[in-house]
N, C-alpha and C positions, 0 to 999 in steps of 0.2 A: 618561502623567501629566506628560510634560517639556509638552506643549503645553497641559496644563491648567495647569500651575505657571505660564506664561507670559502667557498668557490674566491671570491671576490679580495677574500683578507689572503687566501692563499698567493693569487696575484702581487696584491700589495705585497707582501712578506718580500715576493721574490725581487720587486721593484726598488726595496729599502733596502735592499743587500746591495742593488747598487748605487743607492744614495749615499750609505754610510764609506763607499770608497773613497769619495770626494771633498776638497775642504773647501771648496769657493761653487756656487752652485747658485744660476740665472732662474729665476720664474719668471715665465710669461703664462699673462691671465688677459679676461676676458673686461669690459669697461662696465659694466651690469653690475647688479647686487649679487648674483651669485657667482660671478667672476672675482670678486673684490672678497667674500668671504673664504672664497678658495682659494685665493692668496693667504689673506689673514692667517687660515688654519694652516698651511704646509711652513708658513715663514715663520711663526710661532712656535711649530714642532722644532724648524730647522734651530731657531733661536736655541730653545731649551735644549738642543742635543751641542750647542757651541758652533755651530758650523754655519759658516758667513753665507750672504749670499746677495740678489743685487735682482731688482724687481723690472719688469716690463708690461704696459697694459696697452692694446690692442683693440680697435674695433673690430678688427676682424684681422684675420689670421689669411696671408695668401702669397704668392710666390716671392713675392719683392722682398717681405720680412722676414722669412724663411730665408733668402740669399744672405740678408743683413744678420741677421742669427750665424748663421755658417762661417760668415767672413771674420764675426768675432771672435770664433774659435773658443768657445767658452768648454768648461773641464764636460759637464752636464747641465743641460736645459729641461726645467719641469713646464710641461704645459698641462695650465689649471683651467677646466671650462672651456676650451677651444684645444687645437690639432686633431679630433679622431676624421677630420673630416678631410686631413691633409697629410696622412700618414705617409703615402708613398714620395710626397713631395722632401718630405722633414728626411726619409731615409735615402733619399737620392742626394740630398744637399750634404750627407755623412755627419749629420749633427746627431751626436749622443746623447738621448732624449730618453723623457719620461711623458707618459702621455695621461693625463688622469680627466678624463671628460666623461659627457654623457651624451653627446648627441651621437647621430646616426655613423657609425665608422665608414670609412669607403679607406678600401687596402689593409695590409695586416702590418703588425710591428711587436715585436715579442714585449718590452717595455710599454705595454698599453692597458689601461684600469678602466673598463666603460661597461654598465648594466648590461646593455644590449650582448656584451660577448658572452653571458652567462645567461639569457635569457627574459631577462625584465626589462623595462621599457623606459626610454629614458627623458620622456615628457611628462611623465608623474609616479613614477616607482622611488627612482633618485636622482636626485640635480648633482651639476659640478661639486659644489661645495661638498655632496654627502658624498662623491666618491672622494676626493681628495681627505675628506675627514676618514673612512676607511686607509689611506694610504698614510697618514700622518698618524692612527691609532698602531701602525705594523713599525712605525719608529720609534713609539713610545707609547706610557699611559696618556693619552690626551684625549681622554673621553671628556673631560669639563671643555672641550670645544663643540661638543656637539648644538649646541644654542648656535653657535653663527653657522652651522650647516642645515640647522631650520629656517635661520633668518633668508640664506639663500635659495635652501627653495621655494621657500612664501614669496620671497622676488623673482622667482622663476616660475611661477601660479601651478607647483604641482599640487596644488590644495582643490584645482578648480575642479578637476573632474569629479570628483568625490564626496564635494565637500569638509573634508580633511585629509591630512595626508597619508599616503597609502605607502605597501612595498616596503622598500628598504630604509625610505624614510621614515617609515613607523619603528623600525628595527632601534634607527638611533634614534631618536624620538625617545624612547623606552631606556636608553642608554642615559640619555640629558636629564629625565627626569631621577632614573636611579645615582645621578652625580648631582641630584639639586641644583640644578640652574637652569632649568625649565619645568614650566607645566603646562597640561593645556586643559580645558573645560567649554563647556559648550555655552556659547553666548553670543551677541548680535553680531554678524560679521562685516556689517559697515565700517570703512574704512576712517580712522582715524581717533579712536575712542581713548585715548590716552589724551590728547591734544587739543585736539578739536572741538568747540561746542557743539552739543548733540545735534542743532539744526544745519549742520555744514554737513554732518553726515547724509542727510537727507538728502541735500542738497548736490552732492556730488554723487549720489548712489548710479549704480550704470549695472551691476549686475547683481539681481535683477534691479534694470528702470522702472522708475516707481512714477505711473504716468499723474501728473498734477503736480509733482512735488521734486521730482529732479530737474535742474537745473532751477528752479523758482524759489529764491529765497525767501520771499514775506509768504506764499505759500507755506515753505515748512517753519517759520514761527510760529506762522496762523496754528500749523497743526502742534505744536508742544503746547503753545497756550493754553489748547482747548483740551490734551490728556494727559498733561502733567502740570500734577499742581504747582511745584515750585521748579519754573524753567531760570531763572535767574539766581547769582549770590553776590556775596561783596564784591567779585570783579567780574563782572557780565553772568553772558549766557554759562551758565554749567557744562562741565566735561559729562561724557557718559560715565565715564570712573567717579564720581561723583555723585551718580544717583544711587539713591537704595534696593534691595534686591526689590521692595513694592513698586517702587516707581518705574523702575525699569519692564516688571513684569508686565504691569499699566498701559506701560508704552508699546511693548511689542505686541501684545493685544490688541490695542488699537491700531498699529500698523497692520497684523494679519487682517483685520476688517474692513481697512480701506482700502487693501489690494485686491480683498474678494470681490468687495462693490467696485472696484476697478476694470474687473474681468482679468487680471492677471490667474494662468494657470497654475497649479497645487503645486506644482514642482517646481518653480520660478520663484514662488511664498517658500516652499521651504527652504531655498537657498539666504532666508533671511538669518537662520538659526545654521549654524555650524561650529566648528572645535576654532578657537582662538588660542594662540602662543604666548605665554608670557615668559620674560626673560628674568629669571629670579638675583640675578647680581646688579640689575638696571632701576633706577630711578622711581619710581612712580612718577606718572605724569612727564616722562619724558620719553622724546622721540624711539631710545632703545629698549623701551619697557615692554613694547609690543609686535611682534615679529614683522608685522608689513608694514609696519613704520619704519620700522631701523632699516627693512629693505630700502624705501624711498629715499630716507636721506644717505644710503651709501648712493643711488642711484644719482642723488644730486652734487655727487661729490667726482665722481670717474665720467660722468655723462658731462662735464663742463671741465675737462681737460684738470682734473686737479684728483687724481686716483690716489697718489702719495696721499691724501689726506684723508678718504674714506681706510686707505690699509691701516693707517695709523688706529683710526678710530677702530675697525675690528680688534686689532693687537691692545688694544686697553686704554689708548689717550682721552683721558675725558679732559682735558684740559685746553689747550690750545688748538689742538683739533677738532674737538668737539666741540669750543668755539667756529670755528672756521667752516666745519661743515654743518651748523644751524646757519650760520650766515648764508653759504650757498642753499637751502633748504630753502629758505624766504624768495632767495632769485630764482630757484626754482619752481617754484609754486607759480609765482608769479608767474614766468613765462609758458607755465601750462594753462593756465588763467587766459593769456592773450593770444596763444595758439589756438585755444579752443575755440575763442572772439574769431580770429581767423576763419574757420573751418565753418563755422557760424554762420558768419557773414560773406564768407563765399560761395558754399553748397556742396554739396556730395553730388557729383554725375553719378547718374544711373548705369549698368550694363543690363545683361540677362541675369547674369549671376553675381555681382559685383555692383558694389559702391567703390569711388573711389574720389581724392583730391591732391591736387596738385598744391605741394606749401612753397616751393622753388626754392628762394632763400630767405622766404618771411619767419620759417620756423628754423630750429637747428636739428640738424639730420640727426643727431644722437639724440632726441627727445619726439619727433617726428614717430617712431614707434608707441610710444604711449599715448602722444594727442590721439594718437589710431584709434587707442583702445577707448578712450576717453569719448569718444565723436559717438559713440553708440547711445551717449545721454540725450544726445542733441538731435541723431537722424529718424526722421521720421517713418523710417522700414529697416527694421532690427533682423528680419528675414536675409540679410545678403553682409558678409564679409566687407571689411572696409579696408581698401588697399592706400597708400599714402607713399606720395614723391616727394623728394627733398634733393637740393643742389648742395650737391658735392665737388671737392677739386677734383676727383681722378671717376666723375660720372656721376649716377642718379642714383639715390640710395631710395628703396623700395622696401614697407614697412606692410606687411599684412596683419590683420587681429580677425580673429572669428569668437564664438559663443561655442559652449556647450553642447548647446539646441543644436549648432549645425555642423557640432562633431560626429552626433549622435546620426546625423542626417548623411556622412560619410566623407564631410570636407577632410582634406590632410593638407593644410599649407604648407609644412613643410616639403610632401612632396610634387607640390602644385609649384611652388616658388622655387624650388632647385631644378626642376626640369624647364623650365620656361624661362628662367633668366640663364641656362647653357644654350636656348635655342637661341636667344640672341648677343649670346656673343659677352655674357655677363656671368656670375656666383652668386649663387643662394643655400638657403636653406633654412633648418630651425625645428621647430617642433608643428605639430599638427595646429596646435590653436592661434598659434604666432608664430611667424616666418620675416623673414628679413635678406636682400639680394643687394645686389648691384651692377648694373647694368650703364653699357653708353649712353651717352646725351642721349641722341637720337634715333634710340629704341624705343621711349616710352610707347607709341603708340601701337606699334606690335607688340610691345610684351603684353600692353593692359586687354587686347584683344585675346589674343593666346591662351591668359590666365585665363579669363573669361567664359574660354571656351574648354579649359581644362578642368576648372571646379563645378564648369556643369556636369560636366563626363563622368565627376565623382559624384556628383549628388543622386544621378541616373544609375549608373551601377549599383549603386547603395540600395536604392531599392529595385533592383531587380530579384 
C-alpha cells in the first residue's frame, strides 16, 4: 500500500499545482459523513493557504447539476466523494475540474484522485475523505486532518469488512496517530459508547443481531442487571465510558456466553470485539469523541438539507453549530426511531434473493438508506439483502444494504444496482455492501424483479 499511497500523493501533487493557480475555487461534495468530511478537509486546507472559495452539497451528482456547474462558469470546481462516476459528462460540459473520490470511475480525466486508478479498492482500502485528505496534504502540512478522514470512513463502514480499517486508511490512520489526534484500541464495537447508556447499545445492536436482546429493551436491562453490578449512577443508566476495565471485561464475557447459548456463529461473536477510533481534540462524552458517532451526527446535519452546518462543525465550530447539529441529532434519531416503527409495522416482502419495502413518502429518501441497514434488527431472515423505496420529486430513490455474510457469499450491490437501474431507464451505484439508484415512478416493479434476479446470478457464480 506505501507504493499505492505514493503513486497517489504524486497525483495529488500534480492536482495542487493546479489548485494553487486559482483564487476563487467551488467544491461540490457528497450529503453523507464522508462527503461532509471531504469538504471539511480540502476547505480547511484551501482556508489555511488564503484562497476563497464557495461550497456545494449534492445527493447525487448527474447531468442537470453538471449543466448548472458549467453555466456558472466558475475559475475551478473540486469534486469531494462524488464525479469519478461522471467523468466524461464534467469534461463534455468544459468545466475545469478536480476530481478526488473513491467510487468506481467510468471514463478518464487527467485531474482525477481515485484508489481504484492505482489499484486499491475503494469500498474499504479508502473513502472520499482519505482521498481528498491525500490531496489537501500535497497543499500543505495538514496531517492534523487526518481524524475527519477516519470520521469519513467509519461513516462510509470501510471498517466492516475487517473489522478495522485496512489499505490506505491504515496508512493515515498511522499518520493521525503520529500528529496525536487519534488513537485507536480494541474494544466493544457497539454503536454509541460515548453517549449512550450501555443497554441502548444492546438495544439497537444489528451487526451482529443479538437474538433476545436487539430491539427489546427491558430485555437488555434484564441482562446488565444481572452481569453488571453497578448499571446505574447519579444521572440514570451509565455510559459504557463509564465502566471500568472489570466491569467492562464482565460484560463482554457474558455477552460472548449468551451469543454461544444463542447459536450465533464464532465469526458473528467475534465481530463484537474490534479497533474503535478516538478523536484526541473532542470532548469526552461527546458526540465527536468517537468516530462513528461524529459520522452520525454529521449524517444528521447534510441528510436534513442543512450541510453548511455539519462543514462548519468539521472545520472547528463547537459553538453554535455544534449546537445546532445535536439539535438535528435528536430529530434525527427520532425519525429513525419511527421509520424503523414503519418498516416494523408494515413488513419486508419476500423475493428469491431479496427482501425488500416500500417507505413512499412515510420516510425521507435521504435516511431511507439507513432504515435499510437498520431493518436487519427487525427481519426475521438476515440470509437476503434488503432493498428500500422512497418518493422523490424527480422519481423513486432506491437504497440497498447487504452483510458481510453475503459479501463473502459474492453479493456486489454496487454492481447489481448500477446495472439494473440503466436497464430501466434510471442511475445507480455504490459500493458492494451498499448501493443507492434512482429510477422512474413506474419502474419499481421491474427493477425489484430484475435485481432479484441479478443477485441471484451472483450468489450462483460465487460458488461455482
Amino acid at each position: 500500500m506505501l507504493e499505492t499511497m505514493e503513486q497517489m500523493r504524486a497525483r495529488a501533487s500534480q492536482c495542487a499545482e493546479e489548485i494553487k493557480k486559482h483564487s476563487l475555487i467551488h467544491v461540490v461534495s457528497h450529503i453523507d459523513a464522508d462527503g461532509l468530511t471531504s469538504a471539511g478537509i480540502i476547505c480547511t486546507a484551501l482556508d489555511r493557504m488564503g484562497t476563497n472559495y464557495s461550497t456545494r452539497f449534492v445527493k447525487q451528482l448527474d447531468d442537470m447539476i453538471i449543466t448548472d456547474l458549467a453555466d456558472q462558469n466558475h475559475e475551478l470546481v473540486i469534486f469531494t466523494d462524488l464525479g469519478s462516476g461522471m467523468l466524461e459528462s464534467i469534461k463534455s460540459h468544459g468545466i475545469n475540474a478536480i476530481v478526488s473520490d473513491h467510487h468506481q470511475p467510468k471514463g478518464e480525466m487527467q485531474n482525477h484522485i481515485n484508489p481504484h486508478l492505482f489499484g486499491a479498492n475503494g469500498s474499504y482500502e479508502l473513502s472520499g475523505s482519505g482521498t481528498t485528505y491525500i490531496l489537501a496534504n500535497a497543499l500543505g502540512d495538514n496531517r492534523d486532518l487526518a481524524d475527519l478522514a477516519i470520521v469519513g470512513a467509519m461513516g462510509d463502514l470501510q471498517h466492516m469488512k475487517m473489522g478495522y480499517l485496512t489499505g490506505i486508511n491504515r496508512l493515515i490512520l498511522k499518520e493521525g496517530v503520529d500528529s496525536n489526534v487519534i488513537n485507536f484500541e480494541k474494544d466493544i464495537t457497539l454503536f454509541g459508547k460515548q453517549t449512550r447508556p450501555v443497554f441502548k447499545l444492546l438495544q439497537f445492536a444489528s451487526d451482529p443481531y443479538l437474538p433476545g436482546l436487539t430491539g427489546q429493551e427491558d430485555a437488555c436491562k434484564n441482562f446488565l442487571s444481572k452481569h453488571v453490578t453497578r448499571v446505574s449512577g447519579d444521572e440514570g443508566w451509565r455510559r459504557w465510558i463509564e465502566y471500568d476495565r472489570d466491569e467492562k471485561q464482565k460484560f463482554v464475557s457474558a455477552l460472548v456466553q449468551y451469543c454461544l447459548s444463542a447459536g450465533l456463529q464464532s465469526y458473528k461473536i467475534e465481530r463484537l470485539i474490534g479497533e474503535v477510533y478516538t478523536l484526541l481534540k473532542e470532548g469526552e462524552g461527546t458526540e465527536m469523541r468517537d468516530a462513528s458517532e461524529y459520522s452520525t451526527l454529521l449524517n444528521a446535519t447534510a441528510r436534513y438539507d442543512h450541510a453548511e452546518i455539519g462543514l462548519a462543525v468539521c472545520m472547528g465550530n463547537r459553538g453554535d453549530a455544534y449546537e445546532q447539529a445535536r439539535k438535528l441529532l435528536a430529530e434525527h434519531r427520532k425519525n429513525l426511531v419511527e421509520g424503523l416503527m414503519f418498516v416494523k409495522k408494515q413488513g419486508l416482502s419476500k423475493l428469491t434473493n431479496l427482501q425488500y419495502f416500500d417507505a413512499g413518502s412515510s420516510i425521507r429518501e435521504t435516511i431511507v438508506g439507513i432504515i435499510a441497514g437498520m431493518s436487519t434488527s427487525i427481519t426475521n431472515d438476515r440470509s437476503l439483502p434488503i432493498i428500500a423505496f422512497a418518493d422523490t420529486d424527480d422519481g423513486v430513490k432506491v437504497s440497498a444494504r447487504g452483510t458481510q455474510d453475503l459479501i463473502r457469499k459474492g453479493l456486489n450491490l454496487s454492481e447489481a444496482m448500477s446495472k439494473v437501474s440503466a436497464e430501466v431507464g434510471g442511475a445507480g451505484g455504490g459500493h458492494d455492501i451498499a448501493a443507492g439508484a434512482t429510477i422512474p415512478v413506474g419502474a419499481k416493479n421491474e427493477f425489484i424483479q430484475k435485481l432479484d434476479d441479478m443477485i441471484g446470478m451472483q450468489i450462483r457464480n460465487s460458488k461455482q
